[in-house]
mmCIF file of the C-alpha atoms, coordinates in Angstrom:
data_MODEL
# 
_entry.id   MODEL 
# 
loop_
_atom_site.group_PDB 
_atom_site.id 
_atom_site.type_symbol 
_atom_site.label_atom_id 
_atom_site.label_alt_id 
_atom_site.label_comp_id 
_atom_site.label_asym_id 
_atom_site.label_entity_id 
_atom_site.label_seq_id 
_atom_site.pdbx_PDB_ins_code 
_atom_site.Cartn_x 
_atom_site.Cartn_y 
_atom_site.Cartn_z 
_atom_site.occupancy 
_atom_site.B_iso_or_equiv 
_atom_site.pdbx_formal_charge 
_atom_site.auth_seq_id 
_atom_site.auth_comp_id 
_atom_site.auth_asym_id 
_atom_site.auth_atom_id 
_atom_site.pdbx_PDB_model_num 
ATOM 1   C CA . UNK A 1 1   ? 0.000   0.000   0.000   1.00 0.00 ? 1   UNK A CA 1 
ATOM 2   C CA . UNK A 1 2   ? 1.204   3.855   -0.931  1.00 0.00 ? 2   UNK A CA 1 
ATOM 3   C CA . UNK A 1 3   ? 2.837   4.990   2.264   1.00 0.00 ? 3   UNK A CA 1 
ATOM 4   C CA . UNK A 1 4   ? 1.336   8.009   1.737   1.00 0.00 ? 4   UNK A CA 1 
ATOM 5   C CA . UNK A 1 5   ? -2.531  6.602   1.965   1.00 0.00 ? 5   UNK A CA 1 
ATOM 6   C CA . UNK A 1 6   ? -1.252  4.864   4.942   1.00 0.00 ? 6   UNK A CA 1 
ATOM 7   C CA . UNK A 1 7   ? -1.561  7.874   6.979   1.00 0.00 ? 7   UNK A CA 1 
ATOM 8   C CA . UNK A 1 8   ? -4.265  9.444   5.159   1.00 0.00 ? 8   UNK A CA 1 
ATOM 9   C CA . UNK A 1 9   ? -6.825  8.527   2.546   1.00 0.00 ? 9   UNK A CA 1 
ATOM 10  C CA . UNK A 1 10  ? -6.685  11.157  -0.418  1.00 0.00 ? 10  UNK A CA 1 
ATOM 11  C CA . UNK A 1 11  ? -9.441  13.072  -0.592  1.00 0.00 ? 11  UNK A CA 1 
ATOM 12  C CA . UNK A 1 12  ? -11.669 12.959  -3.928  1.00 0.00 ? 12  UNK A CA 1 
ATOM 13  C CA . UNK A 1 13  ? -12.950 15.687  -5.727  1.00 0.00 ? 13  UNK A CA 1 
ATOM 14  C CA . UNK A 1 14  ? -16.841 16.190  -6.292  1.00 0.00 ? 14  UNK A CA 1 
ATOM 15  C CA . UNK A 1 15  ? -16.369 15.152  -9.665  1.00 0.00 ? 15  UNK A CA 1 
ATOM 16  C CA . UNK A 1 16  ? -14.776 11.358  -8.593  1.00 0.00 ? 16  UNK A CA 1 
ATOM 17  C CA . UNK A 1 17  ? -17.134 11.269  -6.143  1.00 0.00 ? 17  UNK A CA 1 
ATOM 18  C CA . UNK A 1 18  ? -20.234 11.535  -8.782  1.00 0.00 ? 18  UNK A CA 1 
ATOM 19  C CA . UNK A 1 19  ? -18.540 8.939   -10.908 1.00 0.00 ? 19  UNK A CA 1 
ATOM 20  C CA . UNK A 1 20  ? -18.194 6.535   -7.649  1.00 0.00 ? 20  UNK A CA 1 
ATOM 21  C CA . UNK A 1 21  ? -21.565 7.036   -6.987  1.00 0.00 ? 21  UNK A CA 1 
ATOM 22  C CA . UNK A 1 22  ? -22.672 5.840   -10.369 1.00 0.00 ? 22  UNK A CA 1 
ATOM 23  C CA . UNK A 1 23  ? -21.049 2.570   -9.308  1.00 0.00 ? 23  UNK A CA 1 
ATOM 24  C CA . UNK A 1 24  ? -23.157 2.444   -6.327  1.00 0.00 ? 24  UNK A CA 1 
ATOM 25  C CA . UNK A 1 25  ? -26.019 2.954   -8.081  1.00 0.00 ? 25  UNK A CA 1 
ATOM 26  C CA . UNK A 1 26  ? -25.285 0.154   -10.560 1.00 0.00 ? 26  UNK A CA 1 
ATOM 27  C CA . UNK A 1 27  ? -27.264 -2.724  -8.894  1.00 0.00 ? 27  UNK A CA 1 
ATOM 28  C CA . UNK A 1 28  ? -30.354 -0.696  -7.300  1.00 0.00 ? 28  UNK A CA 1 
ATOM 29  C CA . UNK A 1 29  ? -31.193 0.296   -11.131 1.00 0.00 ? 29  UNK A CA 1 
ATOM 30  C CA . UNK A 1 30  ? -30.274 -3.298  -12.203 1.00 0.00 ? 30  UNK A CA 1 
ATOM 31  C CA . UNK A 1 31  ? -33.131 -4.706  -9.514  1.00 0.00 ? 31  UNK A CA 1 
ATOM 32  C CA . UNK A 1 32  ? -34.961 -1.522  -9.370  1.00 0.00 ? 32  UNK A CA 1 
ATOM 33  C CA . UNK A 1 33  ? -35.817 -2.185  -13.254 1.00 0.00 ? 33  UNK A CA 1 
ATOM 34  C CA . UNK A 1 34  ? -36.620 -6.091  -12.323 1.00 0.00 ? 34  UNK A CA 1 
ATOM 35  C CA . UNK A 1 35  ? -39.472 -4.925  -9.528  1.00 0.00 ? 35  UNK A CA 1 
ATOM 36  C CA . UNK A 1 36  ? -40.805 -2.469  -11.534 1.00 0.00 ? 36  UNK A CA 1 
ATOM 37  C CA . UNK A 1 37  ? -41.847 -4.663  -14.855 1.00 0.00 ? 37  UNK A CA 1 
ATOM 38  C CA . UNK A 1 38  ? -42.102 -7.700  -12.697 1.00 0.00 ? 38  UNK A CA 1 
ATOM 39  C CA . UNK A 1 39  ? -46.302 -7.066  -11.976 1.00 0.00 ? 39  UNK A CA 1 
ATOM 40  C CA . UNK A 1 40  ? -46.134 -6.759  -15.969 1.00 0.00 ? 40  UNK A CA 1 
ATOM 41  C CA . UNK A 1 41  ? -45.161 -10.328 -17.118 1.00 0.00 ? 41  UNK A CA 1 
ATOM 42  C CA . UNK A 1 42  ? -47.907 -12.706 -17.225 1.00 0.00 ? 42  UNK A CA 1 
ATOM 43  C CA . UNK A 1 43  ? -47.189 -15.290 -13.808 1.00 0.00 ? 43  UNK A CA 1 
ATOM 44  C CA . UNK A 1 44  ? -44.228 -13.418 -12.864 1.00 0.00 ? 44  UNK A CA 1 
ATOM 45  C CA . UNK A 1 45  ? -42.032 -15.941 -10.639 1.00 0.00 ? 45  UNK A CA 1 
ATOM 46  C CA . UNK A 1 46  ? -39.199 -14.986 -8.766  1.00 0.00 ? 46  UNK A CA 1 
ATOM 47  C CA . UNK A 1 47  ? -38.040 -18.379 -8.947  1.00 0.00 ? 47  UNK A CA 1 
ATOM 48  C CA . UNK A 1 48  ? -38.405 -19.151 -12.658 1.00 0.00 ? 48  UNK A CA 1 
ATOM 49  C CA . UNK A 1 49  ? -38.841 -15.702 -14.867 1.00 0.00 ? 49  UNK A CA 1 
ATOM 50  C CA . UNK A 1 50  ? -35.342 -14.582 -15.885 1.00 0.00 ? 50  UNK A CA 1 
ATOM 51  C CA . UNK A 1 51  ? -34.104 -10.739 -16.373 1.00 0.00 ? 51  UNK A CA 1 
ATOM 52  C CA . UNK A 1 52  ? -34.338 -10.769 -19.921 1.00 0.00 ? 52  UNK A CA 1 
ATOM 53  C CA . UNK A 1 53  ? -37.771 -12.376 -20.121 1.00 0.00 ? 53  UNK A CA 1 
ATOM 54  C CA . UNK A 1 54  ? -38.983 -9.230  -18.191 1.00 0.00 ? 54  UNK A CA 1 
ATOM 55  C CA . UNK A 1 55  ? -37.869 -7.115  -21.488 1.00 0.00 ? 55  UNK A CA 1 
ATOM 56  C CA . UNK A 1 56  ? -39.410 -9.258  -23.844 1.00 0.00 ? 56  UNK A CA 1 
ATOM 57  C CA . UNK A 1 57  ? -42.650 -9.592  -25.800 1.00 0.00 ? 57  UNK A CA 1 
ATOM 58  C CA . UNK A 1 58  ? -44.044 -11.333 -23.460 1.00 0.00 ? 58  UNK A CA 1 
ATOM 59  C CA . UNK A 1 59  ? -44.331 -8.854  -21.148 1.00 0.00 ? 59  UNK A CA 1 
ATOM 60  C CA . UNK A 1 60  ? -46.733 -5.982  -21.520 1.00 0.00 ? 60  UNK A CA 1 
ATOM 61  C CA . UNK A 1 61  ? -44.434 -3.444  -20.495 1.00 0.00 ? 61  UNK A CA 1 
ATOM 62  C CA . UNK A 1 62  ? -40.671 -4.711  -21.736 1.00 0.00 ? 62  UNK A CA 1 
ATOM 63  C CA . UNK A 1 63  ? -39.517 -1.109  -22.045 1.00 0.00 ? 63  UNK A CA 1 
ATOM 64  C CA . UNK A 1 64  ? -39.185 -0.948  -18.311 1.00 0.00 ? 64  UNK A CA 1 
ATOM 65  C CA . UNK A 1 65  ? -36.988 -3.514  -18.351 1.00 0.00 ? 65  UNK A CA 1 
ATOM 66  C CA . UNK A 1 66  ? -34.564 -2.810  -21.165 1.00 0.00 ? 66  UNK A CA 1 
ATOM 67  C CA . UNK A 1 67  ? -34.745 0.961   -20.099 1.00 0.00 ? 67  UNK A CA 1 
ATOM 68  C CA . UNK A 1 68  ? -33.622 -0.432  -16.241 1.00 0.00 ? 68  UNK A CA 1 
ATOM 69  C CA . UNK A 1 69  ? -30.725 -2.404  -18.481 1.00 0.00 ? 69  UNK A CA 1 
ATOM 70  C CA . UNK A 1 70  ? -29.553 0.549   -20.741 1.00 0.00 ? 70  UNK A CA 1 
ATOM 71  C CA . UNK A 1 71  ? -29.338 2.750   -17.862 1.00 0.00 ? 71  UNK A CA 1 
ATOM 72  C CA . UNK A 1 72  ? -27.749 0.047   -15.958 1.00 0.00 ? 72  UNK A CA 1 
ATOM 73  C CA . UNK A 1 73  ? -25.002 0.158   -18.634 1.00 0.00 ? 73  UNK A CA 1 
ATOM 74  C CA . UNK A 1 74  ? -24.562 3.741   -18.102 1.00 0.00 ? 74  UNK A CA 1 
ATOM 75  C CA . UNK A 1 75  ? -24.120 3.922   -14.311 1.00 0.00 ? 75  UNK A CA 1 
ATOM 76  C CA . UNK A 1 76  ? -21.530 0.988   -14.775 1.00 0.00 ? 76  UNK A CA 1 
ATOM 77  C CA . UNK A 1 77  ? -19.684 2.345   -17.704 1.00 0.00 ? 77  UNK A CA 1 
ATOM 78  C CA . UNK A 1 78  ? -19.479 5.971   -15.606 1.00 0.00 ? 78  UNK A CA 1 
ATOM 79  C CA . UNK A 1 79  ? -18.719 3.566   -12.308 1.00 0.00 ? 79  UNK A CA 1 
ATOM 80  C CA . UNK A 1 80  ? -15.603 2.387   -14.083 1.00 0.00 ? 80  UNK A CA 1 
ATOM 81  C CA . UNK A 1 81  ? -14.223 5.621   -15.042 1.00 0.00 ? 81  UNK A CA 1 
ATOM 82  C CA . UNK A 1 82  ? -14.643 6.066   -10.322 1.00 0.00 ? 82  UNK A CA 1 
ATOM 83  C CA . UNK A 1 83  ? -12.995 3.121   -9.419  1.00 0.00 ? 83  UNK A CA 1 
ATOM 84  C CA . UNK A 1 84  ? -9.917  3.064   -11.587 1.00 0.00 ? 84  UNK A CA 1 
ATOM 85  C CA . UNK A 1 85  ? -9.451  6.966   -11.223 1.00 0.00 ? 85  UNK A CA 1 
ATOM 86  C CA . UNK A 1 86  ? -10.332 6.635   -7.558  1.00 0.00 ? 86  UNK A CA 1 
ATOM 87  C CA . UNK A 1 87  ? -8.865  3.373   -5.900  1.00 0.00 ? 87  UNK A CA 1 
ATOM 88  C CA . UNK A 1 88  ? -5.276  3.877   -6.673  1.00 0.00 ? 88  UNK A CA 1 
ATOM 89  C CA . UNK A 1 89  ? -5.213  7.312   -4.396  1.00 0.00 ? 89  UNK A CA 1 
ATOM 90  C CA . UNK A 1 90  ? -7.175  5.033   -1.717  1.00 0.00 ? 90  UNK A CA 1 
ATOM 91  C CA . UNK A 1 91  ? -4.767  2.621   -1.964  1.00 0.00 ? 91  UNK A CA 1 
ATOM 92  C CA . UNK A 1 92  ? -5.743  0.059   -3.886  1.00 0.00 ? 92  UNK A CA 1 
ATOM 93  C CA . UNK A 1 93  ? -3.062  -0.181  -6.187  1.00 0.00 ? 93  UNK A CA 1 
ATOM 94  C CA . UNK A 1 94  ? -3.034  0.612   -10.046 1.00 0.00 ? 94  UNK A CA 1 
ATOM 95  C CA . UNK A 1 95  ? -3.242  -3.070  -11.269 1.00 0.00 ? 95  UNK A CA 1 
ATOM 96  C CA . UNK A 1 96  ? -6.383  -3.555  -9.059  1.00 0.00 ? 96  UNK A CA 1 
ATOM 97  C CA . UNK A 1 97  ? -8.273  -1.036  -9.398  1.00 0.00 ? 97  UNK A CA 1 
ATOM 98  C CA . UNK A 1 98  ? -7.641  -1.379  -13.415 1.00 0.00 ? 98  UNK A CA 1 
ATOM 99  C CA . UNK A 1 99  ? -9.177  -5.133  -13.139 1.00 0.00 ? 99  UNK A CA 1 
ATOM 100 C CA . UNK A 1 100 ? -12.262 -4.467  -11.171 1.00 0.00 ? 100 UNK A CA 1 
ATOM 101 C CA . UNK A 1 101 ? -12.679 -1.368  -13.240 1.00 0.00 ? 101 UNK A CA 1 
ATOM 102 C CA . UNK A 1 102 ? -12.297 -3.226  -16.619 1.00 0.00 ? 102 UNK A CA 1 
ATOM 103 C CA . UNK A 1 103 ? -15.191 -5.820  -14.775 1.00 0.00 ? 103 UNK A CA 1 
ATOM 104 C CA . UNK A 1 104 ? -17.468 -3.131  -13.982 1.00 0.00 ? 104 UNK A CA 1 
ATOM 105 C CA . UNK A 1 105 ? -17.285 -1.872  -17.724 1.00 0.00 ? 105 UNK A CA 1 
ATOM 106 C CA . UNK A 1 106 ? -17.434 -5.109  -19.134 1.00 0.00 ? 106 UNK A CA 1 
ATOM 107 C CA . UNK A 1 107 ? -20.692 -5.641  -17.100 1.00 0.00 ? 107 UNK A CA 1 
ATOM 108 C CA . UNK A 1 108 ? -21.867 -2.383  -18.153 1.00 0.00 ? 108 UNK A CA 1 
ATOM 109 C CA . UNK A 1 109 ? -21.182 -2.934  -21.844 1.00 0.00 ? 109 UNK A CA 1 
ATOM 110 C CA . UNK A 1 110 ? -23.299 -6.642  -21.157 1.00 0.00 ? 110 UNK A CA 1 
ATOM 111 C CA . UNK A 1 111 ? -25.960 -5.113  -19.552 1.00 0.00 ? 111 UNK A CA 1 
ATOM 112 C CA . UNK A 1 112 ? -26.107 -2.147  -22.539 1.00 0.00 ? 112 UNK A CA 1 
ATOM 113 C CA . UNK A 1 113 ? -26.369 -4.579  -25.430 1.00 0.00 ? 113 UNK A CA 1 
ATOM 114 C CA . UNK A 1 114 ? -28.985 -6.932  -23.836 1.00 0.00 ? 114 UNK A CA 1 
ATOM 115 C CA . UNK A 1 115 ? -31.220 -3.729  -23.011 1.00 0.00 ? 115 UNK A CA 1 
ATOM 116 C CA . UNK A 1 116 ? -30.410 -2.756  -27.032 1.00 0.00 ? 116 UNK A CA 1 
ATOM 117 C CA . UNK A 1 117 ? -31.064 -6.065  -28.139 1.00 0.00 ? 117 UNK A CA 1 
ATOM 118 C CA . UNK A 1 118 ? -34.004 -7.440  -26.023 1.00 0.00 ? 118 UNK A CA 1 
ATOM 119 C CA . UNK A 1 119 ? -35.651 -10.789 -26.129 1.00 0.00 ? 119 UNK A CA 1 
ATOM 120 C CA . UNK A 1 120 ? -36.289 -12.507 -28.358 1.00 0.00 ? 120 UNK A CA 1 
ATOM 121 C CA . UNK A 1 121 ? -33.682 -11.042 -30.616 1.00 0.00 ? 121 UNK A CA 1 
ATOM 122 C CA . UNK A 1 122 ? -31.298 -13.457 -31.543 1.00 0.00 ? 122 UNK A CA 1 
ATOM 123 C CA . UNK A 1 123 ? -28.273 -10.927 -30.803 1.00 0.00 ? 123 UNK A CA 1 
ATOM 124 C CA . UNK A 1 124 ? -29.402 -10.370 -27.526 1.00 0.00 ? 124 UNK A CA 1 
ATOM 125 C CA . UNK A 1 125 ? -26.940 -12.512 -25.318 1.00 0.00 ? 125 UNK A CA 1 
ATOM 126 C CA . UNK A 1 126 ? -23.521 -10.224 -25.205 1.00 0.00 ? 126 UNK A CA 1 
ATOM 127 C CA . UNK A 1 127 ? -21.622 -12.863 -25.451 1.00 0.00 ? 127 UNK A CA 1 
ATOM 128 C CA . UNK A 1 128 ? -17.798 -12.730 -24.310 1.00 0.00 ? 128 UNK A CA 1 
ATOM 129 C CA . UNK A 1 129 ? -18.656 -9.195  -23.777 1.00 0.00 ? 129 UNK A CA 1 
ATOM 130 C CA . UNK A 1 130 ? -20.176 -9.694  -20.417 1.00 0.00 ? 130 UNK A CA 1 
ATOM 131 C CA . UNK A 1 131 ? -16.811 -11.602 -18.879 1.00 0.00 ? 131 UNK A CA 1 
ATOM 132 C CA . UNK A 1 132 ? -16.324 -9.021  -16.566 1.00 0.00 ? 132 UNK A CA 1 
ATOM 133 C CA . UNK A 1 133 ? -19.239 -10.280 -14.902 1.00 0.00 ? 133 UNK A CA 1 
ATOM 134 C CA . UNK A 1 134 ? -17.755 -13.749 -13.775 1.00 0.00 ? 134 UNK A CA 1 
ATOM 135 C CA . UNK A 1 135 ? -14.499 -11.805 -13.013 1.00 0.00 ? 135 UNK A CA 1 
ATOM 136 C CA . UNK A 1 136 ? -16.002 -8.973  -10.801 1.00 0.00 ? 136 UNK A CA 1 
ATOM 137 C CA . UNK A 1 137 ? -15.993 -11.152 -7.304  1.00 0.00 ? 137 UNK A CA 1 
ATOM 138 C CA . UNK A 1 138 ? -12.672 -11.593 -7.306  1.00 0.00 ? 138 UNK A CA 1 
ATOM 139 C CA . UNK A 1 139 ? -11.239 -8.130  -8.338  1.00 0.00 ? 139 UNK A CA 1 
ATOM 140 C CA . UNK A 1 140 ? -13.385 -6.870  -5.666  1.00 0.00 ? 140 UNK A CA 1 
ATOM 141 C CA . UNK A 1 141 ? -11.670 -9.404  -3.204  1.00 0.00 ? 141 UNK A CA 1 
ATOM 142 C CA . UNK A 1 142 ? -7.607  -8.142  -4.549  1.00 0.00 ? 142 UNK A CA 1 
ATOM 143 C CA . UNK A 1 143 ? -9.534  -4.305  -4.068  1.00 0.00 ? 143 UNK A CA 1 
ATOM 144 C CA . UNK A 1 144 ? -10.432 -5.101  -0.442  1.00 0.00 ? 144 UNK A CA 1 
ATOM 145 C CA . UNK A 1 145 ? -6.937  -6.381  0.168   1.00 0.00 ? 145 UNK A CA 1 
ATOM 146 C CA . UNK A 1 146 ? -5.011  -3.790  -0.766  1.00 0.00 ? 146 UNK A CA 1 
ATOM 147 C CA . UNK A 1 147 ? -7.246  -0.890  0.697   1.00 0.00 ? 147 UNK A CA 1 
ATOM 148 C CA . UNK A 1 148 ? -7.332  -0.131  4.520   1.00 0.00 ? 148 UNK A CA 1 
ATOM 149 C CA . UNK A 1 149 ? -10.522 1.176   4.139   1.00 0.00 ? 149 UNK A CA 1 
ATOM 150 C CA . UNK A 1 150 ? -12.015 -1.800  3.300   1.00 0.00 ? 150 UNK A CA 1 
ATOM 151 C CA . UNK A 1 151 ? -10.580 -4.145  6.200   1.00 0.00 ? 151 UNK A CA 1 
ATOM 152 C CA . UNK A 1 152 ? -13.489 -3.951  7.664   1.00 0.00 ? 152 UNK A CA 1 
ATOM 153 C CA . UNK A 1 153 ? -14.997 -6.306  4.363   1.00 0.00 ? 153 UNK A CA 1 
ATOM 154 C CA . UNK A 1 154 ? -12.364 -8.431  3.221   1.00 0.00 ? 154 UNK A CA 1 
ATOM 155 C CA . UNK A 1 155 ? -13.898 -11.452 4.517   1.00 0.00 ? 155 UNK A CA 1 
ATOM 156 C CA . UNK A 1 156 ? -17.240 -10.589 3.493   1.00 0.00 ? 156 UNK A CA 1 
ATOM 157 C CA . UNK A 1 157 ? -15.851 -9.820  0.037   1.00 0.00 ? 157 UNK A CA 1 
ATOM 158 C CA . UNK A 1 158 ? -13.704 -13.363 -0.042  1.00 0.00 ? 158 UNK A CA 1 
ATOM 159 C CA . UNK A 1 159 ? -16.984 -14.928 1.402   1.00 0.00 ? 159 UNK A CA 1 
ATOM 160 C CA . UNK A 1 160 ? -19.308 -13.073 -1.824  1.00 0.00 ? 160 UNK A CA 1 
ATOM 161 C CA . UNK A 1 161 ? -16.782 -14.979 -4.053  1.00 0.00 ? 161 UNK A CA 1 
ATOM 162 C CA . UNK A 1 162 ? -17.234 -18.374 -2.382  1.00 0.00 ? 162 UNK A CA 1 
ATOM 163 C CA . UNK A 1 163 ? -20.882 -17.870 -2.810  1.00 0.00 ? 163 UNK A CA 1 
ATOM 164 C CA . UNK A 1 164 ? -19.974 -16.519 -6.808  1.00 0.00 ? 164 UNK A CA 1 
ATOM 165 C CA . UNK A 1 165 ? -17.789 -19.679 -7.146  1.00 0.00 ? 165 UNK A CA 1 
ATOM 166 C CA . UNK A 1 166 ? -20.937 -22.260 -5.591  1.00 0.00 ? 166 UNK A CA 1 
ATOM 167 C CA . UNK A 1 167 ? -23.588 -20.853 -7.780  1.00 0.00 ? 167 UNK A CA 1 
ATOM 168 C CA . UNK A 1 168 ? -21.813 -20.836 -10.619 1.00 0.00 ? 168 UNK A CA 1 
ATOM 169 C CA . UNK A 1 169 ? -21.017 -24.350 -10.186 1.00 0.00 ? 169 UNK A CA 1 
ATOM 170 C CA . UNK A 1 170 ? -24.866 -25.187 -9.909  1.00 0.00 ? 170 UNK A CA 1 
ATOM 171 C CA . UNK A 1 171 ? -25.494 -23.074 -12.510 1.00 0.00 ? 171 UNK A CA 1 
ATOM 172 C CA . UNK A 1 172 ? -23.099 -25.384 -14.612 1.00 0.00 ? 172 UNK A CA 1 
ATOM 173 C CA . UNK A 1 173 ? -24.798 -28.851 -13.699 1.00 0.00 ? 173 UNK A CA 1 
ATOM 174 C CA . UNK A 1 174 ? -23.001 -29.768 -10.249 1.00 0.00 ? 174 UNK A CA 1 
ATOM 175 C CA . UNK A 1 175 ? -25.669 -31.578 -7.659  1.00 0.00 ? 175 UNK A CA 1 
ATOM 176 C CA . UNK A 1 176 ? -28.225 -31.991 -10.663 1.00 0.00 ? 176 UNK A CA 1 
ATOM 177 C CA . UNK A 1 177 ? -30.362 -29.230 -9.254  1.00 0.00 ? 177 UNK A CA 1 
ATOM 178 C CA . UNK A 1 178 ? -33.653 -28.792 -11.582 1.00 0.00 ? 178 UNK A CA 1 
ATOM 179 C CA . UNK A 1 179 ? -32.791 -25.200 -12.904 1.00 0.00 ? 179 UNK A CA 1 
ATOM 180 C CA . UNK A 1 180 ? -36.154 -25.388 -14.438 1.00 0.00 ? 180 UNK A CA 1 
ATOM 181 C CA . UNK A 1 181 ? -37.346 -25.051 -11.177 1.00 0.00 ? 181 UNK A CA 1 
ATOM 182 C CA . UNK A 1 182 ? -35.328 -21.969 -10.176 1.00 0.00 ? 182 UNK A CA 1 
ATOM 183 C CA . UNK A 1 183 ? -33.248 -20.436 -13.387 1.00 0.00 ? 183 UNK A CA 1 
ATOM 184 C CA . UNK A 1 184 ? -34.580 -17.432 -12.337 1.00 0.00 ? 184 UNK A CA 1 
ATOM 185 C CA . UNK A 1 185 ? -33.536 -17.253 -8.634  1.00 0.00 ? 185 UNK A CA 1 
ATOM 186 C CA . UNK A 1 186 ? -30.120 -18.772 -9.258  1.00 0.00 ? 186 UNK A CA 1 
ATOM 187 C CA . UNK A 1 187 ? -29.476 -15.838 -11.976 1.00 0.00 ? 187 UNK A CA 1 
ATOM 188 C CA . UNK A 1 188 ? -30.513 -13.469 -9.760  1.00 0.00 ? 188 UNK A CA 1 
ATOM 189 C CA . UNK A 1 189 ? -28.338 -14.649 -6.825  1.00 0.00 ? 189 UNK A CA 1 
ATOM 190 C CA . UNK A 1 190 ? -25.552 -14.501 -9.522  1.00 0.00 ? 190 UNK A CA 1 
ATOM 191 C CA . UNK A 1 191 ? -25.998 -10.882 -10.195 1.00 0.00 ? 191 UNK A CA 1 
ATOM 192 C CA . UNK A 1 192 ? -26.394 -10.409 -6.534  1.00 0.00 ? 192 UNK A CA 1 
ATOM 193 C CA . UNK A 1 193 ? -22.717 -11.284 -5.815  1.00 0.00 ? 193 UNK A CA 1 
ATOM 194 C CA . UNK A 1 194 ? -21.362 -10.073 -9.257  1.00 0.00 ? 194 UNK A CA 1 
ATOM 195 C CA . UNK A 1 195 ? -22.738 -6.868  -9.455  1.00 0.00 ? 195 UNK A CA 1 
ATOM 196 C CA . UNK A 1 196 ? -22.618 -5.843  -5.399  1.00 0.00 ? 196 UNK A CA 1 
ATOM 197 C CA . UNK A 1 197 ? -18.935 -6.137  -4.869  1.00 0.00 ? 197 UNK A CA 1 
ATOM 198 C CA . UNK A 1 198 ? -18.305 -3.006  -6.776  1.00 0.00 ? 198 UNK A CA 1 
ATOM 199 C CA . UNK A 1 199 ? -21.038 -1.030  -5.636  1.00 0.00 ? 199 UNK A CA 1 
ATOM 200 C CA . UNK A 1 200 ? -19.733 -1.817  -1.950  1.00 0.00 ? 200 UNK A CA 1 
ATOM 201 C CA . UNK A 1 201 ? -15.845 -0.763  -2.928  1.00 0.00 ? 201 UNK A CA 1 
ATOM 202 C CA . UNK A 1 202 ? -17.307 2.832   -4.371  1.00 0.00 ? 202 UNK A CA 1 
ATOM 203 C CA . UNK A 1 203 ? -18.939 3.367   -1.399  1.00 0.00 ? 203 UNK A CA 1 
ATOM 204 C CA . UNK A 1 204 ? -16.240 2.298   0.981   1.00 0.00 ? 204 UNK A CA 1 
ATOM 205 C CA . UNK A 1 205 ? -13.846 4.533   -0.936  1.00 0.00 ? 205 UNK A CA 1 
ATOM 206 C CA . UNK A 1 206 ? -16.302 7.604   -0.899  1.00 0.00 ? 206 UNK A CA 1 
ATOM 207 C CA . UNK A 1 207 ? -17.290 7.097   2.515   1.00 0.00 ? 207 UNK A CA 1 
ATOM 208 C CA . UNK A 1 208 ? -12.999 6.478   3.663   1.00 0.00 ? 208 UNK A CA 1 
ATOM 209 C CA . UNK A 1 209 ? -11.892 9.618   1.410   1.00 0.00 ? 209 UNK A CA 1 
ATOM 210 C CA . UNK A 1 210 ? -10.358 12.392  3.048   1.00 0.00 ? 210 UNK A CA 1 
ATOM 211 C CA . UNK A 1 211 ? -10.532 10.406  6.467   1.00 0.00 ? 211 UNK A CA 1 
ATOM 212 C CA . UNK A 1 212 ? -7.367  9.137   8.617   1.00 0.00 ? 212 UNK A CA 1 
ATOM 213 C CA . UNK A 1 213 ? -6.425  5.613   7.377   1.00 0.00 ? 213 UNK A CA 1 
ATOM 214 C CA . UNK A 1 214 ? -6.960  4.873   11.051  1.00 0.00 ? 214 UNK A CA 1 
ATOM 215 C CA . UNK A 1 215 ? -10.346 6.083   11.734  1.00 0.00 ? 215 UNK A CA 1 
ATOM 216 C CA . UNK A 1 216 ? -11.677 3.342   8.929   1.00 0.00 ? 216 UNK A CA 1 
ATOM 217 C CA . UNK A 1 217 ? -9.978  0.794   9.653   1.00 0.00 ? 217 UNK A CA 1 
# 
């Protein structure tokens, strides 16, 4: 860690402060947009209706959704611009900051082109675009390491990525779990610990700037 943001976080300009924010805001739009065109789809299920059936033709509304997702894109394109101009003066170290940065993009870009491309569009799925995504738990985790400010989180973080790690693993086939059952839970679990990890860094690092390195430990 910089010696100097040992002894005292660096204190962020309006301006960074807006952008972190924007990364903070990135998963209450991404849900926000899911509760709001939920009562629209026909037998909405938490457990089995996926994001991207909320934004398609079967839903009477589908412009909530792909709004939500558009502006979703946005917030985490903005977000990105935060943490990699803003972690490195926190502490977080250049490398870092530049992967969970390039995650929060890459989930912005994902989120984007599914709102620009909605169901049932056959270019709707991003693709290799939306890596970031599956990369995101564990930037957050080498984040949380190198900042003071988060200390606090670490575990939690390390913990988020366990969870990341399990889901994924169910969401790939291991303990034969009927996704037909509960697609749309697991994906939204998923997102959960994908999406969250950032938000929770750009908060940490607006809340910790300006303060003694001590005081937020």
């Amino acid at each position: 860690m910089n010696p100097n943001a040992e002894a005292l976080m660096d204190t962020l300009s309006p301006g960074w402060k807006f952008l972190l924010m924007a990364a903070v805001l990135v998963p209450v739009v991404y849900f926000g947009a899911q509760v709001l065109a939920a009562p629209y789809f026909p037998n909405y299920s938490i457990l089995t209706t996926s994001a991207s059936e909320l934004g398609s033709n079967l839903s009477s509304r589908p412009g909530i959704l792909n709004i939500g997702a558009l502006l979703t894109g946005v917030l985490a394109l903005l977000g990105s611009v935060g943490l990699a101009g803003s972690l490195p003066r926190l502490g977080a170290g250049k490398l870092a900051a530049g992967a969970l940065a390039l995650c929060l993009a890459s989930a912005g870009v994902a989120s984007f082109w599914a709102g620009w491309h909605p169901l049932p569009s056959p270019r709707h799925d991003p693709g290799a675009l939306g890596i970031g995504m599956f990369v995101a738990p564990f930037a957050a985790v080498w984040v949380a390491w190198r900042m003071s400010a988060a200390r606090r989180l670490r575990w939690v973080l390390s913990l988020n990525a366990v969870a990341f790690i399990a889901l994924a693993a169910i969401m790939f086939g291991v303990g034969r779990i009927d996704l037909s059952a509960c697609g749309g839970l697991m994906q939204k679990l998923i997102a959960v610990t994908s999406f969250s990890p950032s938000a929770v860094i750009a908060a940490i690092a607006i809340r910790g700037s300006g303060r003694p390195a001590d005081a937020i430990r």
